[in-house]
Backbone as a ProteinNet text record, in pm:
[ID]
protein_1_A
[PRIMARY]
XXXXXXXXXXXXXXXXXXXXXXXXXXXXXXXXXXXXXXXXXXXXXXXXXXXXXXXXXXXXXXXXXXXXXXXXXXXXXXXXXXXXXXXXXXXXXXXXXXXXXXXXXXXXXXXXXXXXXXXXXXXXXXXXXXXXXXXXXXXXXXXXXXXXXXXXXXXXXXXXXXXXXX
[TERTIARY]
-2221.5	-2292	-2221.5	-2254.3	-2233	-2193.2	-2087.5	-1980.8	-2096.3	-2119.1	-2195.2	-2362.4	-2379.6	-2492.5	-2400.7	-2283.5	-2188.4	-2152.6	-2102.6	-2096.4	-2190.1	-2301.9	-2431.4	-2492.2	-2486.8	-2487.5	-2342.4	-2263.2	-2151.6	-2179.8	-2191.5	-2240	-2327.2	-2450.1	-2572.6	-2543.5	-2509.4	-2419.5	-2310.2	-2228.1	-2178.5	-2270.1	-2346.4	-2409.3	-2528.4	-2503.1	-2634.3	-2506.7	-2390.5	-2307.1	-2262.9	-2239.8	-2269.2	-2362.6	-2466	-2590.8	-2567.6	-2539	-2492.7	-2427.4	-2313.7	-2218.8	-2237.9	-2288.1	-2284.6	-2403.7	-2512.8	-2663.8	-2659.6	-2645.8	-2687.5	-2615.6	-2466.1	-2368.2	-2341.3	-2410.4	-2361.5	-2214.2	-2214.2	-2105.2	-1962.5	-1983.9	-1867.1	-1899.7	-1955.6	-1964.8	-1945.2	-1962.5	-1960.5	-2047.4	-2058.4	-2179.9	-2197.9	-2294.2	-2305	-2335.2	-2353.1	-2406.9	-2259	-2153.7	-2025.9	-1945.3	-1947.4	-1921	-1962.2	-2107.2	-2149.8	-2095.2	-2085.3	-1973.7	-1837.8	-1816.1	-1637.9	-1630.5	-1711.6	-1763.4	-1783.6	-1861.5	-1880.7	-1774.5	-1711.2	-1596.1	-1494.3	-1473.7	-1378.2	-1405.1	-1543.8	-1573.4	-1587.5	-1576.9	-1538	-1456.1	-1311.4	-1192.2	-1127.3	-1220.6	-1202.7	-1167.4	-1215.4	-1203.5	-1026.7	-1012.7	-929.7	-780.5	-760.7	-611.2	-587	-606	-510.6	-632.9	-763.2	-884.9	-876.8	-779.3	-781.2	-650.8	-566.6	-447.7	-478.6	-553.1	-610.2	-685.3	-776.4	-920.4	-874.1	-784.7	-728.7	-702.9	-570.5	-535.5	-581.4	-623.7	-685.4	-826	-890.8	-1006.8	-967.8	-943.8	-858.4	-779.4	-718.5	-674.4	-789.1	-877.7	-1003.4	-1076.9	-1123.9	-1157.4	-1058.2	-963.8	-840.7	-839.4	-820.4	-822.5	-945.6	-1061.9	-1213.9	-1210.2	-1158.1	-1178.9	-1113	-954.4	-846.5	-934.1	-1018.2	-1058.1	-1186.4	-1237.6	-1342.8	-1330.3	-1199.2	-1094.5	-1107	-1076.8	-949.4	-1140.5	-1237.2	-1393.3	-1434.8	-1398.1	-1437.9	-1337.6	-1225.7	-1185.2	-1172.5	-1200.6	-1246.4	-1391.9	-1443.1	-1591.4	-1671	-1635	-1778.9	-1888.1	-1863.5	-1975.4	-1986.2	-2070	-2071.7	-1922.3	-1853.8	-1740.1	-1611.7	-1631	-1496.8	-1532	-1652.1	-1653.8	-1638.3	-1704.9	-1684.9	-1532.2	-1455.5	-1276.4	-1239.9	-1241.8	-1203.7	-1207	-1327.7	-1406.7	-1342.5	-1338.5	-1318.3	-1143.6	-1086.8	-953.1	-923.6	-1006.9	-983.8	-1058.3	-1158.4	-1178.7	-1028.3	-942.1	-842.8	-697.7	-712.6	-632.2	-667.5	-779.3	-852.2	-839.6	-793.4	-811.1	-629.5	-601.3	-387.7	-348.7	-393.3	-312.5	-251.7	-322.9	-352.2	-213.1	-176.5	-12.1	92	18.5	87.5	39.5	107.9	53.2	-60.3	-21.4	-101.3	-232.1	-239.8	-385.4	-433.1	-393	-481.1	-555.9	-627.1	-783	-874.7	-930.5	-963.5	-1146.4	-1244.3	-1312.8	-1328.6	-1225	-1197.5	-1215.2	-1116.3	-1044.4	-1249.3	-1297.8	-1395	-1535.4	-1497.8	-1621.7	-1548.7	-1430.7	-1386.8	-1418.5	-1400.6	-1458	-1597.1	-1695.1	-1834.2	-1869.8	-1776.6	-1881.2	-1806.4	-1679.5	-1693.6	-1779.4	-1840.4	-1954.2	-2085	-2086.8	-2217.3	-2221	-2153.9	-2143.2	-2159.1	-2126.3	-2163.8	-2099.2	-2007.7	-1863.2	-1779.8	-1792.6	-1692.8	-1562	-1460.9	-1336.8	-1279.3	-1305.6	-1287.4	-1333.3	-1426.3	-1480.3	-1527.8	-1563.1	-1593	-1503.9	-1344.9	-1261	-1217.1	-1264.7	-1236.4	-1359.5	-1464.1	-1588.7	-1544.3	-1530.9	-1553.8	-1397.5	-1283.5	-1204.4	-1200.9	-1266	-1315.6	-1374.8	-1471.8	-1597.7	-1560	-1463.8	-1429.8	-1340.7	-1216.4	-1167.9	-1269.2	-1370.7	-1440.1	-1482.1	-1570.5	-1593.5	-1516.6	-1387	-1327.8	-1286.9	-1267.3	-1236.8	-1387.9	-1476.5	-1612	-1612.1	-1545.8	-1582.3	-1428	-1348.3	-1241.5	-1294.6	-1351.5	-1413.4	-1540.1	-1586.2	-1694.3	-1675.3	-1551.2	-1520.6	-1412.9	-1351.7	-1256.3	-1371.1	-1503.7	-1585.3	-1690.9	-1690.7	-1746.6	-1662.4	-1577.2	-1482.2	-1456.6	-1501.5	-1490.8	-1636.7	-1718.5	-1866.7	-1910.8	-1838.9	-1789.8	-1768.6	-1682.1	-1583.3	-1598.8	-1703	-1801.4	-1921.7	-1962.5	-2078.1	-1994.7	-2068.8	-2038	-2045.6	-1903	-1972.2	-2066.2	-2104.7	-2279.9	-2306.7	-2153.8	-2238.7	-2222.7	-2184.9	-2234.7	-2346.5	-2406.3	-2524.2	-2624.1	-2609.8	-2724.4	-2736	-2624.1	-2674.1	-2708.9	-2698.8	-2778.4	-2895.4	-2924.2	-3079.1	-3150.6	-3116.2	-3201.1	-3230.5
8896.8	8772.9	8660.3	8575.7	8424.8	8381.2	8309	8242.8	8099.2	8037.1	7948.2	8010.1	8108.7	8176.5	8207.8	8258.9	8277.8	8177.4	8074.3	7948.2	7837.1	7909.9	7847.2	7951.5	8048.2	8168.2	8071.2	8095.5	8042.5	7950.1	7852.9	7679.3	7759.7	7816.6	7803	7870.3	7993.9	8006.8	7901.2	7865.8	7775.1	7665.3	7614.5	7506.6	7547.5	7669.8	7716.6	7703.4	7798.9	7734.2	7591.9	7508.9	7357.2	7300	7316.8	7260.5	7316.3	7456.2	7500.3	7399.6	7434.6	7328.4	7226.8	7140.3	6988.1	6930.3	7002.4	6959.2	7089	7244.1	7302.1	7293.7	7211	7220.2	7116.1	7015.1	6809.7	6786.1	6899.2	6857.4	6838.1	6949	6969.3	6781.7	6697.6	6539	6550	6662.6	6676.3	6563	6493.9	6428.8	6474.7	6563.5	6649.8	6541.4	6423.1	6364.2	6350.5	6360.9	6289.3	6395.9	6532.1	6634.3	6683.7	6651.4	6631.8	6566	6473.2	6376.4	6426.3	6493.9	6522.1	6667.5	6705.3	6868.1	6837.1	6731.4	6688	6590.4	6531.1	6459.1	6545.1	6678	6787.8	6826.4	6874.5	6916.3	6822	6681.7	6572	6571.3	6648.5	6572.8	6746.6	6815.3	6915.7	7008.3	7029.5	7185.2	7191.8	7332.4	7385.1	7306.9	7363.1	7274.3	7160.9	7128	7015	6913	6937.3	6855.8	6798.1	6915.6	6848.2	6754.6	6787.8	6758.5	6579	6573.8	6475.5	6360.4	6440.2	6386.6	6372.5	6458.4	6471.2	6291.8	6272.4	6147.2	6039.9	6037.7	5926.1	5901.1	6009.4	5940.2	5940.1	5999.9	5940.7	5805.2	5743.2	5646.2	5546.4	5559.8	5500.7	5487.4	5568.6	5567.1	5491.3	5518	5475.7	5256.5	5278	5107.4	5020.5	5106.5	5051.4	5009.9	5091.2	5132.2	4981.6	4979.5	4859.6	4707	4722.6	4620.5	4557.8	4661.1	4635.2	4575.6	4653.5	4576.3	4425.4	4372.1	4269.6	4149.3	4233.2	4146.8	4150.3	4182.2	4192.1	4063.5	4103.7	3996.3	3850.2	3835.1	3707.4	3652.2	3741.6	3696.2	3778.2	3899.6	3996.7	3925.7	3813.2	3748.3	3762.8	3684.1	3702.4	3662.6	3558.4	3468.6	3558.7	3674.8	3748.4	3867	3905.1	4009.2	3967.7	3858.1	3826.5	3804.7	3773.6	3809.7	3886.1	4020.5	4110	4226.6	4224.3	4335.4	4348.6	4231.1	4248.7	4222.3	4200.4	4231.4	4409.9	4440.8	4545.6	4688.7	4646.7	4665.6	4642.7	4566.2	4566.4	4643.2	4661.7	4772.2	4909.2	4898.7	5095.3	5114.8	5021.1	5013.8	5049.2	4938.3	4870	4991.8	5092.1	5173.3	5300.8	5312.4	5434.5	5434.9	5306.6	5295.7	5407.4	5450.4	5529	5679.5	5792.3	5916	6032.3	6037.2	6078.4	5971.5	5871	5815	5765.3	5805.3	5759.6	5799.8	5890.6	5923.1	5805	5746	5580.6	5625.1	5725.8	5747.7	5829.9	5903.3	5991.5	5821.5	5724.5	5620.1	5549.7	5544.8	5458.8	5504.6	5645.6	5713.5	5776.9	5797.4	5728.3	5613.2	5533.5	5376.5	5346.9	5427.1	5394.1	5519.4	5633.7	5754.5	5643.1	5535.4	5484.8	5379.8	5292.5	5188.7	5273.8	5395	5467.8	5493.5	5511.7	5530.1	5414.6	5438.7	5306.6	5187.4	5208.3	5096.3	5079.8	5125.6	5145.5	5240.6	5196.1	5201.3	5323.3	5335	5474.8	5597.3	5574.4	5705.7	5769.3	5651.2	5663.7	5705.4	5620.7	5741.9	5898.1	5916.8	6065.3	6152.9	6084.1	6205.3	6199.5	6104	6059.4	6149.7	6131.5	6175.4	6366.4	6397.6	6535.9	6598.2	6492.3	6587	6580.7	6490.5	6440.4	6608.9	6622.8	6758.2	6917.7	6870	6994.2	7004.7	6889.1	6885.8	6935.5	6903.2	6948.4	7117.1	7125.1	7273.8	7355.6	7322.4	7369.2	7393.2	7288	7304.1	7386.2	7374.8	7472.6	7618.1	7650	7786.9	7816.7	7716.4	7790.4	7809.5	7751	7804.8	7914.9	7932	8066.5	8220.5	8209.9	8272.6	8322.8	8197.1	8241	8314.7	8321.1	8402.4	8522.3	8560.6	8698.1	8740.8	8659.7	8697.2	8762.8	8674.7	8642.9	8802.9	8882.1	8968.3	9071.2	9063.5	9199.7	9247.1	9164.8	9252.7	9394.1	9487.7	9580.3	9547.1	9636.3	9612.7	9622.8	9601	9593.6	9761.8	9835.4	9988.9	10061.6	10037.4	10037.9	10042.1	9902.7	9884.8	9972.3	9969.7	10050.3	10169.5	10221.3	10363.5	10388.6	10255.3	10265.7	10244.3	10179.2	10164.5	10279.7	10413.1	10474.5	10582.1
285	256.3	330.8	388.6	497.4	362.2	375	356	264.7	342.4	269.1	181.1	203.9	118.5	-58.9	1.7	-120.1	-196.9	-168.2	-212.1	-308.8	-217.9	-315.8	-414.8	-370.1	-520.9	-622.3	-578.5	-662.8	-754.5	-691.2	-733.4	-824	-808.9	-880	-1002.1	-1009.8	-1158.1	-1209.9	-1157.8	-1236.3	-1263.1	-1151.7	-1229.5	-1373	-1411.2	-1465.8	-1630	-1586.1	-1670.6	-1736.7	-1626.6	-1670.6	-1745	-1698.5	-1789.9	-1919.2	-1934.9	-2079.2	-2166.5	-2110.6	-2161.4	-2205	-2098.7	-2108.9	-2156.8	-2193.2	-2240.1	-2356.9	-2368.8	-2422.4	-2575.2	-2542.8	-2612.4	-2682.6	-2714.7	-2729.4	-2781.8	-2883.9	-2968.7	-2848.4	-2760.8	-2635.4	-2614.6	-2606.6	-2558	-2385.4	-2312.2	-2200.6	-2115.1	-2005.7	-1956.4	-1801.7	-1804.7	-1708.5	-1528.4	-1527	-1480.7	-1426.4	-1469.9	-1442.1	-1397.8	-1413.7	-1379.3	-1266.2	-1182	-1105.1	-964.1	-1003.6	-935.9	-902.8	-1001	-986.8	-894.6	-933.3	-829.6	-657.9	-686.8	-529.5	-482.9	-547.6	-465	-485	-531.7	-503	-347.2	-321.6	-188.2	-60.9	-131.5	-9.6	14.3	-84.1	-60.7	24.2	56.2	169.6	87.5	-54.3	-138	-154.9	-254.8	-294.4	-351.3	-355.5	-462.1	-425.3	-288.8	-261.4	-295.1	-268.2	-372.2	-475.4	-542.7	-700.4	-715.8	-601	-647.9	-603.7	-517.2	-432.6	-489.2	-624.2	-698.1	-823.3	-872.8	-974.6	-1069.3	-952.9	-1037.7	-953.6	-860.8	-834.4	-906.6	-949.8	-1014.6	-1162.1	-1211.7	-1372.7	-1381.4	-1254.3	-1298.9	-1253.1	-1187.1	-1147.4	-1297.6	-1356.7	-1506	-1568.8	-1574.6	-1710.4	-1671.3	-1539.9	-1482.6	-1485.6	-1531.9	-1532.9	-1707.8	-1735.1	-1924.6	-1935.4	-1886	-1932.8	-1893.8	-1793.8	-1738	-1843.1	-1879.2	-1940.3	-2117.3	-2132.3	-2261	-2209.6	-2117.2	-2066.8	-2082.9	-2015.2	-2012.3	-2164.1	-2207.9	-2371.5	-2418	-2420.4	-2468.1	-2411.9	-2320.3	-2227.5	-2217.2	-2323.4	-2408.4	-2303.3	-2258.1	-2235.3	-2144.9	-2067.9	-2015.1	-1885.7	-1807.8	-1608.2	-1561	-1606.2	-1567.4	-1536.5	-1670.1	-1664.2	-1602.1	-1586.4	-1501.1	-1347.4	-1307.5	-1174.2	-1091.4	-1214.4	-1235.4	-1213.1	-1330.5	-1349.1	-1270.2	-1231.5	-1154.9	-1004.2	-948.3	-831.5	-846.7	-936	-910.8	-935.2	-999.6	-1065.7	-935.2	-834.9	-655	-580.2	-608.4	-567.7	-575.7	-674.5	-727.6	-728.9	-703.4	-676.2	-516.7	-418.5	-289.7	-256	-321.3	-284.7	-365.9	-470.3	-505.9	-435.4	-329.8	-208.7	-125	-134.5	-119.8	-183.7	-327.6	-375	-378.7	-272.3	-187.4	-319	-498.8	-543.5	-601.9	-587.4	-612.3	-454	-372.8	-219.3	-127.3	-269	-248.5	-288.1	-219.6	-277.5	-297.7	-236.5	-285.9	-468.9	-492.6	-615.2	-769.7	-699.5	-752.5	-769.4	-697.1	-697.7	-804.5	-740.8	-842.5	-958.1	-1021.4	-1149.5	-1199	-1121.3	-1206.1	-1212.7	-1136.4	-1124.2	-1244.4	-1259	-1385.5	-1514.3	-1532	-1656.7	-1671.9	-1541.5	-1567.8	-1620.4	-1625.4	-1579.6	-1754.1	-1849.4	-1934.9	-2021.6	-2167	-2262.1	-2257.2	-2165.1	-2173.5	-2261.2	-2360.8	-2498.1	-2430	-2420.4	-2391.1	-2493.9	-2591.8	-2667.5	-2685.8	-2676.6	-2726.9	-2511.4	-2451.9	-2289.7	-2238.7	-2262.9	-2206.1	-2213.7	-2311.1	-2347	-2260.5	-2262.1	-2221.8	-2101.3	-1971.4	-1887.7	-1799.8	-1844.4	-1786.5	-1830.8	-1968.3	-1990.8	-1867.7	-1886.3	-1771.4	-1638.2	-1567.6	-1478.8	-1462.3	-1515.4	-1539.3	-1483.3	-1599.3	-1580.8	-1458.5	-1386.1	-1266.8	-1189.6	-1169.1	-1087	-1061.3	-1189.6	-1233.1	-1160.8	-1183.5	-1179.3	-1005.1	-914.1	-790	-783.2	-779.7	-748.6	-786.9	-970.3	-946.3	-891.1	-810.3	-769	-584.8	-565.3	-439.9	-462.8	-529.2	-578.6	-544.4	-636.5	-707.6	-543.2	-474.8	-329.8	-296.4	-219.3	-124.3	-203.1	-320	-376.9	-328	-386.4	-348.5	-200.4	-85.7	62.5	93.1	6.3	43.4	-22.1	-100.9	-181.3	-89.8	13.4	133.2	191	166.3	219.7	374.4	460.4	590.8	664.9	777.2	829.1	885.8	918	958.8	791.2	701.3	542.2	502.9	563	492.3	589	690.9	775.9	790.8	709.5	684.2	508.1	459.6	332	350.9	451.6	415.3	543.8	606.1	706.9	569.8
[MASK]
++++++++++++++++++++++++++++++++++++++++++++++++++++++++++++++++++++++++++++++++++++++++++++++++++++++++++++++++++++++++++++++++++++++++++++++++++++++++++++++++++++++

């Protein structure tokens, strides 16, 4: 099986798994929409470990710095004034942190902070789903490129198959 035929068999069971999970399951508080995200900025950040190691904490602290920020607009009365503040200091610090070699994945950092706007904004109960699913995501694209290259490497060879099928 081609390498990328395997891959998308892969994906497609796991994603068949996901939806389980994250819709079939509520109580799990999974948000499959955000897991999504974290799957595909695994495979932006060029697959396999160093992906996660890459996506890992830069987008958790992308979440964790959106959550604090959104504390900081709440208590500065929740209005246009403090977000127009906050926000873009808080663009600044998802950019200047890349200085530091495990968060300077600055896309991981960005779409952390865009799956916690994407959510209710509640700083409690949002951080938990958000950096959950963020996890799973990642996990999800690491096993579903693990899960290819087995798939990859289960085709019988091609004078195999052609004398299975005369």
């Amino acid at each position: 099986m081609k390498n990328l035929h395997a891959l998308a068999l892969s994906i497609a069971l796991l994603v068949a798994l996901w939806v389980y999970l994250s819709i079939g399951i509520p109580a799990l508080h999974f948000s499959p929409w955000i897991g999504f995200v974290a799957w595909a900025v695994f495979f932006a950040a060029g697959g396999g470990a160093g992906a996660v190691a890459k996506t890992l904490p830069a987008g958790i602290a992308g979440v964790a710095l959106t959550a604090l920020t959104m504390l900081a607009v709440a208590r500065f009365g929740g209005g246009l004034t403090a977000l127009l503040i906050l926000v873009p200091i808080l663009a600044f610090v998802l950019v200047a942190m890349a200085d530091l070699p495990p968060l300077s994945y600055t896309p991981a950092a960005f779409l952390g902070a865009a799956a916690f706007f994407g959510t209710s904004g509640e700083p409690a109960p949002s951080l938990l789903v958000v950096c959950i699913s963020w996890i799973a995501g990642l996990a999800l694209g690491y096993a579903s490129e693990r899960l290819a290259r087995k798939l990859a490497r289960a085709e019988p060879p091609a004078g195999a198959r052609a004398a299975v099928v005369k």
